[in-house]
C-alpha positions as MATLAB code, in Angstrom:
seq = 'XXXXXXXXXXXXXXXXXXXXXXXXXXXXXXXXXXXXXXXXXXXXXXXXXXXXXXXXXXXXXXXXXXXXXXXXXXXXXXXXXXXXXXXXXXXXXXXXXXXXXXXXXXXXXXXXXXXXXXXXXXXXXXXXXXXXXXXXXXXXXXXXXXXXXXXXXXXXXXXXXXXXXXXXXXXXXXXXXXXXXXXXXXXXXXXXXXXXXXXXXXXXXXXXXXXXXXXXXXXXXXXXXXXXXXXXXXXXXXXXXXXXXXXXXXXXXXXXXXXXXXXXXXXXXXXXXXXXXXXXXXXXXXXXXXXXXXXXXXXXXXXXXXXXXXXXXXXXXXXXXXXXXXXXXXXXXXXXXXXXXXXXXXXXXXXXXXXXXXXXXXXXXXXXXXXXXXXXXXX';
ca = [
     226.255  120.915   96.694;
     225.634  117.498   97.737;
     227.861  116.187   95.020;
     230.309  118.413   95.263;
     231.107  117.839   99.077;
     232.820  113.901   98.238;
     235.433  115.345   95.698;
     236.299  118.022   97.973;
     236.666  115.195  100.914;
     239.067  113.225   98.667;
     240.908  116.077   97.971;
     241.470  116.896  101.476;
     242.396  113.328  102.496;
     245.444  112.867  100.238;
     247.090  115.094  102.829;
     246.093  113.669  105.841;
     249.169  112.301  107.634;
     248.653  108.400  107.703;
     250.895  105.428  108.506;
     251.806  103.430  104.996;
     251.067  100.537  104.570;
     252.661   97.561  102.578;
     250.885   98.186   98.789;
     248.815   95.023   97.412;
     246.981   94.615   94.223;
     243.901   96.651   94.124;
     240.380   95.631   92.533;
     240.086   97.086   89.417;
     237.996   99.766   89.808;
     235.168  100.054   86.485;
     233.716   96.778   85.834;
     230.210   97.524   84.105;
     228.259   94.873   85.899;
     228.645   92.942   89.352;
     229.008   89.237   87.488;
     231.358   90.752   85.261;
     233.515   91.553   88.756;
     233.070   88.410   90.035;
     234.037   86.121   86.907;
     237.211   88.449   86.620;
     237.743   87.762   90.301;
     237.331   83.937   90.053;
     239.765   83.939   86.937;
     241.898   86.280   87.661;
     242.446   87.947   90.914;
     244.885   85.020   91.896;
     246.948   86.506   88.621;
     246.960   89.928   90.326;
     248.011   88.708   93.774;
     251.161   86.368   92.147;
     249.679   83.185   93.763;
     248.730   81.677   90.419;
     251.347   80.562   88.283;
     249.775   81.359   85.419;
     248.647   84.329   82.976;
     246.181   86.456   82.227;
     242.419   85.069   81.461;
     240.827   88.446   80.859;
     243.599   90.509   81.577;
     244.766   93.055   84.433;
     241.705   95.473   84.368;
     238.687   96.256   82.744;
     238.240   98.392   79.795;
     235.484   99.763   77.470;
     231.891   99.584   78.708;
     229.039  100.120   75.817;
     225.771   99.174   74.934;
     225.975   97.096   71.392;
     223.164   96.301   69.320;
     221.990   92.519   69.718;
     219.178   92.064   67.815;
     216.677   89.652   70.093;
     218.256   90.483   73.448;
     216.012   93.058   75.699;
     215.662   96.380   73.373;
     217.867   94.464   71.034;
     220.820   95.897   72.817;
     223.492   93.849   75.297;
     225.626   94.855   77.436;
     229.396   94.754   77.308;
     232.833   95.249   78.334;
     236.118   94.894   76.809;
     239.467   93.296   78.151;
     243.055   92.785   76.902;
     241.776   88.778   76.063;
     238.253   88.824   75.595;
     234.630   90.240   76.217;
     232.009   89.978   78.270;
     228.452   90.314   77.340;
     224.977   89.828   79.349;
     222.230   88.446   76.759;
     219.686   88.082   79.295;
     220.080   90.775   82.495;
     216.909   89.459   83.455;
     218.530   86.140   83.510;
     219.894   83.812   86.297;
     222.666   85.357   88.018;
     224.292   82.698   88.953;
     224.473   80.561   86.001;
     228.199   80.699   84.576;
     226.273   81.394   80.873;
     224.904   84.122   82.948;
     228.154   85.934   81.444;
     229.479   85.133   77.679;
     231.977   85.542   75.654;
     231.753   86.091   72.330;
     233.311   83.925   69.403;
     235.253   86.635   68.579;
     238.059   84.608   67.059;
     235.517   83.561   64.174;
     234.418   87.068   63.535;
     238.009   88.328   62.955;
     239.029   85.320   60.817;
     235.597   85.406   58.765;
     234.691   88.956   58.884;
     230.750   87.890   60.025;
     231.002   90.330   63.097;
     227.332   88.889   65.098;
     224.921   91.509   65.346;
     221.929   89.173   66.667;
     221.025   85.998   68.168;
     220.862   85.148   64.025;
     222.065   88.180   63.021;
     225.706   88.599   61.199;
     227.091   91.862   59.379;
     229.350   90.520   56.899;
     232.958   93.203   56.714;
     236.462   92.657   55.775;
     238.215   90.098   58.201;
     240.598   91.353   60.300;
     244.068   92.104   58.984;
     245.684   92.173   61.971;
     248.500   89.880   63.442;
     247.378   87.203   65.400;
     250.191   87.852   67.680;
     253.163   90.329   68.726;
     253.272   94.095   67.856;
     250.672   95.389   65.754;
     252.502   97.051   63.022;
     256.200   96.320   61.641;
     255.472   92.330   61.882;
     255.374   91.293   58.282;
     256.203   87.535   58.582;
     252.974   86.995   61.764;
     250.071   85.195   60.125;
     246.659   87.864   60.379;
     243.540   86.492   61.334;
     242.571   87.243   57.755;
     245.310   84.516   56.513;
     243.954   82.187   58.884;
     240.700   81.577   56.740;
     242.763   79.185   54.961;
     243.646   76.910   57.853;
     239.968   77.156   60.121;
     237.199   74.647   60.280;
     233.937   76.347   60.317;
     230.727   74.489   60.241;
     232.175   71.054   59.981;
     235.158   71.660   57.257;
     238.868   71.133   57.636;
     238.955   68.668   59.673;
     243.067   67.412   60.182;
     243.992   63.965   60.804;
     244.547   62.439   64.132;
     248.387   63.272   65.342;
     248.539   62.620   68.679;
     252.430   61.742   69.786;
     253.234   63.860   67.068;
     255.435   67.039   67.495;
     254.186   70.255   65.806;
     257.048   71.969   63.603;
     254.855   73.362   60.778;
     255.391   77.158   60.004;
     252.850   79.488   59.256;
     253.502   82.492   57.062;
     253.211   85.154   54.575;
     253.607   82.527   51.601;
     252.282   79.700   53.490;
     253.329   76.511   55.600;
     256.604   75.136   55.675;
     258.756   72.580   57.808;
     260.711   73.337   60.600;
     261.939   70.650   62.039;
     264.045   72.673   65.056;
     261.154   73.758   65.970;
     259.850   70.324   66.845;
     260.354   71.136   70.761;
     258.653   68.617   73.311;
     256.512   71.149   74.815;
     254.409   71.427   71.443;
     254.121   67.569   71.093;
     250.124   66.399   70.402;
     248.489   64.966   73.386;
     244.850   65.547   72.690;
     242.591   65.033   69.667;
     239.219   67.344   69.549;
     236.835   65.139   67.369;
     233.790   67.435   67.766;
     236.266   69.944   65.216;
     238.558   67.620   64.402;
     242.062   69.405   65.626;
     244.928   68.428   67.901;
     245.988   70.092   70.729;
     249.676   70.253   71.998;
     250.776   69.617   75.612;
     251.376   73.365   76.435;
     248.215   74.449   75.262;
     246.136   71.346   77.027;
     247.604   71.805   80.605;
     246.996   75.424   80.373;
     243.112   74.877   80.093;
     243.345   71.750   82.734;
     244.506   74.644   84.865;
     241.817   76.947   84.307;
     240.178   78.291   87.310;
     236.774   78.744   84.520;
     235.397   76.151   82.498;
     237.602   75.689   79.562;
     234.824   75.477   76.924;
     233.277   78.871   78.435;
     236.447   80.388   77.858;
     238.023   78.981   74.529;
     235.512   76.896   72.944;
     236.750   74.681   70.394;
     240.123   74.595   68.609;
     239.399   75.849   64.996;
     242.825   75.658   63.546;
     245.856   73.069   63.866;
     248.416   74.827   66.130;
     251.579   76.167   64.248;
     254.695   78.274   64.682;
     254.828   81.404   63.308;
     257.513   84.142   63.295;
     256.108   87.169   65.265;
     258.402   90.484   66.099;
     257.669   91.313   69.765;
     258.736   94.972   70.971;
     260.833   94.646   67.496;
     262.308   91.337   68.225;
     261.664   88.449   65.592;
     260.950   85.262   67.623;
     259.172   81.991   66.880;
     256.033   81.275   68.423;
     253.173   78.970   68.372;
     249.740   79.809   68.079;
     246.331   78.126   67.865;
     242.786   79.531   67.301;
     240.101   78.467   69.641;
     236.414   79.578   69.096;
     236.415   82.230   71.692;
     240.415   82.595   71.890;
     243.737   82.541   70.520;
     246.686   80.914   72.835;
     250.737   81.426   72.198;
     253.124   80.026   73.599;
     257.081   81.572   73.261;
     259.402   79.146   74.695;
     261.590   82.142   75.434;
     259.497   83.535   78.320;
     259.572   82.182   82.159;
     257.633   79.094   82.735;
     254.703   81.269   83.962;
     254.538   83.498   81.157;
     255.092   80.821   78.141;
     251.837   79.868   77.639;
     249.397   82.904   76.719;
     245.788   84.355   75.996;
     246.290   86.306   72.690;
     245.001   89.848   72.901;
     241.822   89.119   71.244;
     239.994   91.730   73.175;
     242.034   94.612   71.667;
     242.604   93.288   68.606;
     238.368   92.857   68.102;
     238.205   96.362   69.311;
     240.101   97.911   67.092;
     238.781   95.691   63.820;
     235.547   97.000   64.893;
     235.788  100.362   65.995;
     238.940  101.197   64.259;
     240.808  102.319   67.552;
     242.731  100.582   70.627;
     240.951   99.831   73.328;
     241.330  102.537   76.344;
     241.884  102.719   79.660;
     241.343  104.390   82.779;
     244.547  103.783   84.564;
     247.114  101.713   83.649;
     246.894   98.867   86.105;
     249.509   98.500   89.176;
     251.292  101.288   87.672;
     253.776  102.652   90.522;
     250.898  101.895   93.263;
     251.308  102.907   96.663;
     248.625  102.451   99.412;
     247.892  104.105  103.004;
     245.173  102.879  105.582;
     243.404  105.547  107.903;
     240.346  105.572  109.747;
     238.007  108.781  109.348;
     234.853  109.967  110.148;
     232.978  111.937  107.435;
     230.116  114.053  107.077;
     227.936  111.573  104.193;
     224.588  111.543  102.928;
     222.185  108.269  103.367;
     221.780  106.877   99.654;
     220.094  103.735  101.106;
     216.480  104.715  100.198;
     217.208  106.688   97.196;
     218.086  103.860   94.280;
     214.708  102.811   93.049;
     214.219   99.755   91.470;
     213.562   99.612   87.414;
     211.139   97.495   85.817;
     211.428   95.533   82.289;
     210.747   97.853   79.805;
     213.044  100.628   81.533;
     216.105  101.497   79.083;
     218.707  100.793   82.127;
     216.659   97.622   84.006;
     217.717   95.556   85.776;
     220.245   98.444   87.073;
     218.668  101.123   89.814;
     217.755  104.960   89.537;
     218.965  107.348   91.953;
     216.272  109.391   93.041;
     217.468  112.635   94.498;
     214.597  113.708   96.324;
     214.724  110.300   98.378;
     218.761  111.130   99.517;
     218.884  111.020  103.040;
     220.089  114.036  105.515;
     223.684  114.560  106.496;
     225.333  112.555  109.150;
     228.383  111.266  110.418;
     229.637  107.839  109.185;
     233.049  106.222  110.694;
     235.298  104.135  107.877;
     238.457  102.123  107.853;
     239.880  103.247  104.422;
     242.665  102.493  102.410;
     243.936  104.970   99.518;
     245.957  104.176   96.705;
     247.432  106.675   94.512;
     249.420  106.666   90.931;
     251.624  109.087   89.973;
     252.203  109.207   86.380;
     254.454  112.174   84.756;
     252.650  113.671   81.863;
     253.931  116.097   79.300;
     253.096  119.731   80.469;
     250.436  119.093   83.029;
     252.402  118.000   86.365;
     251.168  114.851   87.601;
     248.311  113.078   88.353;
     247.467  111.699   91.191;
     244.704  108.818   91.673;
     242.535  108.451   94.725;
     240.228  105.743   95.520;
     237.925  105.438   98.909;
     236.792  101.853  100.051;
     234.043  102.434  102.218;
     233.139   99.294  105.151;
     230.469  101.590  106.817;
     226.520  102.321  105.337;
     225.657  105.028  104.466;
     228.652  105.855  102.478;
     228.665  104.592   98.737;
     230.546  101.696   98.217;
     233.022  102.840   96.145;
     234.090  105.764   94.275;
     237.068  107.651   92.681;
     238.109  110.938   91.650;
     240.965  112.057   88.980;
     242.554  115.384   90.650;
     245.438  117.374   88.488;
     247.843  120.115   89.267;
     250.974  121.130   88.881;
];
């Protein structure tokens, strides 16, 4: 009964009357671990809010949480989460919290191009490399380069190391059949202002100021450029345009000169492209994010039980340390707790079922949780 009573609660508060409020971007609700929440906060919140003038780092919400083997982490298991651009992992949760290496991100570039998918600190599993587009629509994009073809054109452990070209503009072509000149391609934006000698590649304007303007450490995020940057014909939503690409360690950056200034320079979606080389399915999500949003503030007093006292620490050793247990014997009695609270809901027509509605409770006020969210359905 004790669980029961906060879905019924929720329930009953979509239809208390409530003066709306203007909507504003939520925090996504789902992220698997508090750092993971705050690095997708420092990077990306300012995305979400349309202050930055920039894209995505991560992307717009979390997806898939898991435990994946990691031979030499604790119980030779890590854990993870998925995004549109990237992963996080936590090697050590016994580590320093407030380290930025607290947090990685995989090289998960090199695993699709190579196939050596990292199981361990020194562990690889070696599978097919990834034939999947580097960028634009997954399927129906014949001419995009995969991250298969890009074996050719990678420097891995000290190989393939290009020539110094800075001033140069970039109008090599990357396809199917090869590389080829395309000299109208040879825009200003893609001209060579930095030489990497640790991997020996150059870097184009576009791609160099969009690091500079990283809010995270740019090696963090993309580690080293492994490829020279080319064009490359990709079909986006079924449209054929030219783009160009380069392949960092950790990511994969486009930029279509087509898009608004904000949106020309991109992450690739190496998060759901690594998902579904390795699972063999697309990533998925709760909610899509800021999908026809509205919001409502109200202040309510609520009937809660005291959880302070019942989340017991773990020890090393325990399968879910550093995390807490809750204890249900310790749950305190029932009392009355006052909130300011602010609902957001998402209606979303599905086939047959009616709609669904989404409600989430942000609690200011101990002893209520500090967050939580129930999907309700009717039609």
């Amino acid at each position: 009964m004790k669980l029961l009573l906060p879905i019924v609660l929720i329930v009953a508060m979509l239809i208390i009357p409530a003066t709306p409020v203007a909507a504003a971007p939520m925090i996504p609700d789902g992220f698997a671990d508090p750092a993971f929440a705050t690095l997708w906060m420092r990077a990306d919140w300012a995305v979400a809010t349309g202050s930055a003038r920039r894209s995505w780092t991560y992307g717009a919400s979390p997806s898939e949480m898991r435990y994946e083997r990691f031979t030499g982490a604790l119980g030779d298991a890590r854990l993870v989460q998925y995004f549109d651009k990237a992963r996080m992992e936590v090697n050590n949760p016994g580590g320093d919290r407030q380290s930025l290496w607290f947090v990685t991100g995989g090289r998960l570039v090199v695993e699709l191009i190579t196939g050596r998918m990292q199981t361990g600190f020194n562990d690889v599993k070696q599978r097919a490399p990834a034939a999947i587009p580097v960028a634009g629509d997954l399927i129906n994009n014949p001419q995009a380069p995969t991250y298969a073809q890009l074996a050719a054109y990678v420097s891995l452990d000290g190989g393939g190391r290009a020539p110094d070209r800075i001033g140069a503009r970039v109008s090599a072509l990357l396809g199917p059949d090869g590389l080829r000149e395309r000299p109208d391609l040879a825009l200003p934006a893609p001209v060579i202002v930095h030489y990497e000698s640790v991997t020996g590649h150059n870097v184009p304007r576009a791609f160099c100021d969009f690091m500079a303007a990283s809010p995270v450490d740019a090696l963090f995020v993309f580690g080293y450029p492994i490829s020279e940057p080319y064009w490359a014909l990709v079909r986006v939503g079924g449209k054929e345009l030219p783009i160009l690409f380069q392949a960092f360690e950790r990511r994969l950056l486009t930029f279509n000169p087509a898009n608004p200034p904000r949106w020309q320079v991109e992450m690739g979606n190496v998060g759901q492209h690594y998902f579904l080389w390795r699972y063999g399915r697309p990533l998925r999500y709760a909610v899509p994010p800021f999908s026809r949003v509205t919001a409502r503030e109200t202040t309510l007093t609520l009937p809660t039980y005291d959880y302070s006292g019942a989340l017991v620490p773990t020890t090393p050793g325990d399968p879910i340390y550093p995390y807490p247990r809750l204890d249900l014997a310790r749950v305190g009695s029932l009392q009355l707790a006052t909130s300011c609270d602010v609902f957001r809901r998402s209606k979303r027509p599905i086939p047959t079922r009616g709609s669904i509605w989404r409600a989430s409770v942000r609690c200011n006020h101990a002893p209520i949780a500090p967050s939580w969210s129930k999907i309700v359905s009717w039609n």
